[in-house]
C-alpha positions in Angstrom: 0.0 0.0 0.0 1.3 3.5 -1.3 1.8 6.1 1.7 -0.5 8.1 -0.1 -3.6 5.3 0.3 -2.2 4.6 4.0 -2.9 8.4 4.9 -6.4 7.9 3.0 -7.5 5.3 4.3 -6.7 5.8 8.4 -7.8 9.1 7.6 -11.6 7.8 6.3 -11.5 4.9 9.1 -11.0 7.9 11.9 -13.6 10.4 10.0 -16.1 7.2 9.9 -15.0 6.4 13.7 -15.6 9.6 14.6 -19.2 9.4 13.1 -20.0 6.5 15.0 -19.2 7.6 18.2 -20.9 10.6 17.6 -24.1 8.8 16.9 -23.6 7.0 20.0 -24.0 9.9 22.0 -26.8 11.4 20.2 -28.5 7.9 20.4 -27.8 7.4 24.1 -28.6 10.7 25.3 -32.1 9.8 23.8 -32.2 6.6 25.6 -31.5 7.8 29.0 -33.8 11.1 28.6 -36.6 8.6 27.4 -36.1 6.9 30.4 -35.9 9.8 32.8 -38.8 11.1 31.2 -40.9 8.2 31.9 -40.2 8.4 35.3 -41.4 11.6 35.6 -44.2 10.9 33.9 -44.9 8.2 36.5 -44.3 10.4 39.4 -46.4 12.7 38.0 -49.3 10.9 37.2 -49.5 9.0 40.5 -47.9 11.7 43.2 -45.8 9.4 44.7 -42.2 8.4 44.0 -40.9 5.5 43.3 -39.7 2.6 43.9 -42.7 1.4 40.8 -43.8 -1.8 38.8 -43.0 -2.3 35.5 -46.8 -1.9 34.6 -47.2 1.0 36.5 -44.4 2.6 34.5 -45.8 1.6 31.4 -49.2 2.7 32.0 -48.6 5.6 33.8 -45.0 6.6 33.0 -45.6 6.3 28.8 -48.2 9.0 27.6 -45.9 11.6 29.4 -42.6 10.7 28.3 -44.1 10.2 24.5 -45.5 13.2 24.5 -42.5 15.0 25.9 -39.7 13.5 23.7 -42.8 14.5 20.7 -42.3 18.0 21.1 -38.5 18.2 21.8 -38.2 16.1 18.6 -40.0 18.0 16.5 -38.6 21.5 18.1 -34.8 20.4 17.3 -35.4 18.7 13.9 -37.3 21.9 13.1 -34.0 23.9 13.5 -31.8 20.7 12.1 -34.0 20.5 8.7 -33.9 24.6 8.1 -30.3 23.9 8.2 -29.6 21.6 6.3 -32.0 23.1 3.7 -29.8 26.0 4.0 -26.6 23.6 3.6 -25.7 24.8 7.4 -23.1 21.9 9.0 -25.2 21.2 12.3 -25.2 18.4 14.8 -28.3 16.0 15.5 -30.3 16.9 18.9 -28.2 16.6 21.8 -31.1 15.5 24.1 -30.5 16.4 28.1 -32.2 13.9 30.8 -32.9 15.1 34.0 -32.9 12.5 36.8 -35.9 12.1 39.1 -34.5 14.2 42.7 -37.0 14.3 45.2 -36.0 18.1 46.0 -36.5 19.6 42.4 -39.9 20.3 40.2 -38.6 17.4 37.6 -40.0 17.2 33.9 -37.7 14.6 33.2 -35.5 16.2 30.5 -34.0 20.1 30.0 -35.0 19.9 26.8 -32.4 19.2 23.7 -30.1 21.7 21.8 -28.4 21.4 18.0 -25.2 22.9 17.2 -24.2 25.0 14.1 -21.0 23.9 12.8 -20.4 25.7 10.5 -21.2 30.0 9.3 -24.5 31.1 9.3 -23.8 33.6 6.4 -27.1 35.3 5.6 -30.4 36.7 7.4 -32.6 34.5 5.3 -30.7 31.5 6.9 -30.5 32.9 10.1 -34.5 33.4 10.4 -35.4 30.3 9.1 -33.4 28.1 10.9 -34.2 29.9 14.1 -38.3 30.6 13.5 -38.7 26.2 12.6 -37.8 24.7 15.9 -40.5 27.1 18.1 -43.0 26.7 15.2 -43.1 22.8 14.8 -42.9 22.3 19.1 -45.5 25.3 19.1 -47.9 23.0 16.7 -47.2 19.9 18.8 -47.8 21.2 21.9 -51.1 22.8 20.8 -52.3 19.1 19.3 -51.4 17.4 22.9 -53.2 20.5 24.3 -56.5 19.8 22.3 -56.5 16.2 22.8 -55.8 16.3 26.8 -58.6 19.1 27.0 -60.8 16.9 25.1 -60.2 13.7 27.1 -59.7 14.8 30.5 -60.4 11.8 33.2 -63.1 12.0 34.9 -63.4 12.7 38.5 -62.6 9.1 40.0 -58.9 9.7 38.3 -58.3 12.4 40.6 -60.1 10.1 44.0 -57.5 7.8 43.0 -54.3 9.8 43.4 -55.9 11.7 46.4 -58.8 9.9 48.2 -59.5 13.0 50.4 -59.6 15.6 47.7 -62.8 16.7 48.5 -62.3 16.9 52.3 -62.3 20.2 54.0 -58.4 19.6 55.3 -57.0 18.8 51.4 -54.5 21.4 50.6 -54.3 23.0 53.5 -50.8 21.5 54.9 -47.3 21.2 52.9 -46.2 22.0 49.4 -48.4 23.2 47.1 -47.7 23.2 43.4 -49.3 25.7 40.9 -48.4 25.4 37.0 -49.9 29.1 36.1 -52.0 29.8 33.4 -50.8 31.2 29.6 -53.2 33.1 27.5 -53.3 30.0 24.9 -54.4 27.8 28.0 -56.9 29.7 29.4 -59.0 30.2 25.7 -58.7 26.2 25.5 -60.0 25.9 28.9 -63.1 28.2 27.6 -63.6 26.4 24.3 -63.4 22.8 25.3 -64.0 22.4 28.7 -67.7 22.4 29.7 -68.6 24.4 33.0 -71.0 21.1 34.3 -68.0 18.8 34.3 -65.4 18.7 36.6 -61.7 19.9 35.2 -58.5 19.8 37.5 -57.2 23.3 38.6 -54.0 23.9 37.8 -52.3 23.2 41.4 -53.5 19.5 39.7 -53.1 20.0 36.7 -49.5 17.7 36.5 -51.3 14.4 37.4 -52.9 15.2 33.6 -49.9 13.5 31.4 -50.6 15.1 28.1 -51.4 18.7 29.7 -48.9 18.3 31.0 -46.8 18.0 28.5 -48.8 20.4 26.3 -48.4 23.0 29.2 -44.7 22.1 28.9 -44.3 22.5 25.4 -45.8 26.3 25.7 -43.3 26.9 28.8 -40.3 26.4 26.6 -41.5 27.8 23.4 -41.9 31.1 25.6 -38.3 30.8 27.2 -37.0 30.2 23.7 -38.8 33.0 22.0 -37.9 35.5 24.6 -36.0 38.3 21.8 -32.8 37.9 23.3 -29.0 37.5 22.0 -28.8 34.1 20.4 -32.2 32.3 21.6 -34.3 31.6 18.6 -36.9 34.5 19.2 -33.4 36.8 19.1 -32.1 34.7 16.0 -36.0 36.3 14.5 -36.2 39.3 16.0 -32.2 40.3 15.2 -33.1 39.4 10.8 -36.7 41.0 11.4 -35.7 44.4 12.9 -31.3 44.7 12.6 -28.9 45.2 15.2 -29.8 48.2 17.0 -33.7 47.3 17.5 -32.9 44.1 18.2 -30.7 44.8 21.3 -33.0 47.6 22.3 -35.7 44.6 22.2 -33.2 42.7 24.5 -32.3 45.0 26.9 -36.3 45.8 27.4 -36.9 41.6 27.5 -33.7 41.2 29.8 -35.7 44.0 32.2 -38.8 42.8 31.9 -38.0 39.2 33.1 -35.4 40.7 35.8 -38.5 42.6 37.3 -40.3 39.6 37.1 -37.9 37.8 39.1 -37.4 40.1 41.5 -41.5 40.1 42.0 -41.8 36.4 42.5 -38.9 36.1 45.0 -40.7 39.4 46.8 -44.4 37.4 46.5 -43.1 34.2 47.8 -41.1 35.4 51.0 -44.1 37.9 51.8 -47.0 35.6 50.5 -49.1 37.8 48.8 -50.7 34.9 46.6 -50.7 37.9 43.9 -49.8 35.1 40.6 -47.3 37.7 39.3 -43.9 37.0 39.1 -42.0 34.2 39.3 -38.5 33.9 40.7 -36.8 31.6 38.0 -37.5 34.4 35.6 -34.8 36.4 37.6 -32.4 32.9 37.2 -33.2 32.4 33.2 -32.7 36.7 33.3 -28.9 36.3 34.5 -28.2 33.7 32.1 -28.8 35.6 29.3 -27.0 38.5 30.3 -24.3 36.5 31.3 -24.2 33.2 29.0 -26.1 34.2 26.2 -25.8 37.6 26.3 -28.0 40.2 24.9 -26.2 41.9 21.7 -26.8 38.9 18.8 -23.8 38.5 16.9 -23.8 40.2 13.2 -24.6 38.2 9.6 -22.6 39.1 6.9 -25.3 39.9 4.6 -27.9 42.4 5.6 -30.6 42.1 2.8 -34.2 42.5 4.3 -36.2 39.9 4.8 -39.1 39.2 2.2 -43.2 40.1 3.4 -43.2 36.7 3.9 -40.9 35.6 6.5 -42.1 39.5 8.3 -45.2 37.9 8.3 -44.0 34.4 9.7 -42.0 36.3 12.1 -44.8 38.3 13.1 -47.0 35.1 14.1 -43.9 33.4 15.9 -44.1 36.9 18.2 -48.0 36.1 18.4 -47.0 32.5 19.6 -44.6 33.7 22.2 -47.0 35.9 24.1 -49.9 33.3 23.3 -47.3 31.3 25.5 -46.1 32.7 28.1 -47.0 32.5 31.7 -45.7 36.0 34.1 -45.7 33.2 36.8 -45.6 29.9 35.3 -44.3 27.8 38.4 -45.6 28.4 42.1 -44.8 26.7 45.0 -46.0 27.5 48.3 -45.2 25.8 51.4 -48.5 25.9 53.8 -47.9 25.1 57.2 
């Protein structure tokens, strides 16, 4: 063998190797979130923790976790397919798992992230690869949404997670867990539920797998379309409006979720019960100004976007406050 087809040839064996582990991670990071999903879903759905049956992870633990990995899936491959129809080098979903701890709210996953590998030279590019991911989780989310508001259990699902949920005392003692209300989940609530029939409220509404999950799916379209630095609402609002509107949008989002913050934090040590403000908007605040950051970085080419993509833009920004809660997480310990 010639040096020449020596150097080839290790070369393509390390290039291929180097596929193959890749996959590998992709695939496993799949697995295990799959898996820590489920048991979320299970602790959810039954309000205990484990140790659980095999059944009872099935049965319980499934719906959730489906759902779930649905609308990640579709939210990553969103941003994966615009690049690659753009011929923008970018990774597969690196999904992130999040074990089941007894001492944290756990969904079962942090959600999933792609990376750009290579320059993202044009606005065009930039907008579409950062308005698909919100969009097809956005239209996910919403069909889980409509389906778990049109099959809700009825009240004997509740009896069996709480037998005393109807007695005087329920409620009144330990932690108390509200998922708070987005302006997409309250007109669903109006449209589908009917007033005669009984319909969790929303400090029950996580025993409810695919609200759940539907609730969830609107929770991170909001955090990701927050127009700020490099999240995707940033990615649209930075081609929709140029640099210098774009960070002046940022600076007033990165204020607006700091106030937020600070109200939640001042609600819950004073317990006002007011539903305004929620504390980890201060936490998600500081990691844009600090990780992210606020400014976007600048495209190359600065053509305007076409009426069309304004107009998609436009509905993304129409999604995002259809989406998002002020105070989408309390928790309250009553004594």
């Amino acid at each position: 063998m010639s040096e020449v087809n020596y150097v080839f040839t290790t070369t393509s064996k390390k290039i291929r190797n180097k596929k193959i582990k890749s996959y590998l991670i992709h695939i496993g990071l799949f697995i295990i979130t799959f898996i820590t999903t489920t048991l979320a879903g299970v602790e959810w759905t039954t309000g205990r923790l484990g140790p659980y049956e095999l059944s009872t992870i099935i049965e319980k633990g499934l719906p959730y976790s489906l759902s779930i990995m649905l609308i990640i899936t579709f939210h990553e491959f969103g941003h994966y397919f615009a690049a690659k129809f753009h011929k923008v080098k970018s990774t597969l979903p690196f999904y992130i798992p999040f074990p089941p701890i007894p001492i944290f709210i756990n969904f079962g996953t942090l959600g999933a992230v792609i990376k750009t590998k290579s320059p993202i030279y044009t606005k065009k590019a930039m907008f579409d690869i950062g308005v698909a991911g919100p969009i097809a989780g956005f239209m996910v989310s919403v069909a889980l949404l409509i389906y778990g508001f049109l099959n809700v259990s009825g009240i004997e699902y509740i009896l069996n997670i709480h037998p005393d949920y109807f007695s005087d005392d329920y409620g009144k003692t330990g932690l108390h867990l509200v998922f708070g209300d987005s302006m997409l989940f309250i007109f669903f609530k109006e449209i589908f539920i009917n007033k005669d029939i009984f319909f969790p409220p929303m400090s029950e509404i996580y025993h409810y797998p695919y609200l759940t999950a539907g609730w969830f799916g609107l929770f991170v379209t909001s955090m990701n379309m927050i127009p700020v630095g490099q999240l995707d609402g940033g990615h649209i609002s930075y081609t929709m409006f140029g640099d210098r509107k774009h960070y002046n949008l940022s600076v007033v989002s990165f204020i607006a979720l700091f106030v937020l913050g600070i109200t939640g934090i001042i609600e819950a040590t004073l317990e006002m019960n007011v539903g305004f403000g929620w504390s980890g908007w201060l936490f998600w605040a500081l990691i844009l100004y600090f990780v992210i950051k606020l400014k976007h970085p600048p495209v190359m080419e600065t053509t305007p976007l076409d009426k069309k993509r304004m107009m998609i833009g436009y509905i993304s920004f129409a999604i995002f406050i259809l989406s998002f809660s002020p105070a989408p997480i309390v928790l309250n310990f009553i004594g």
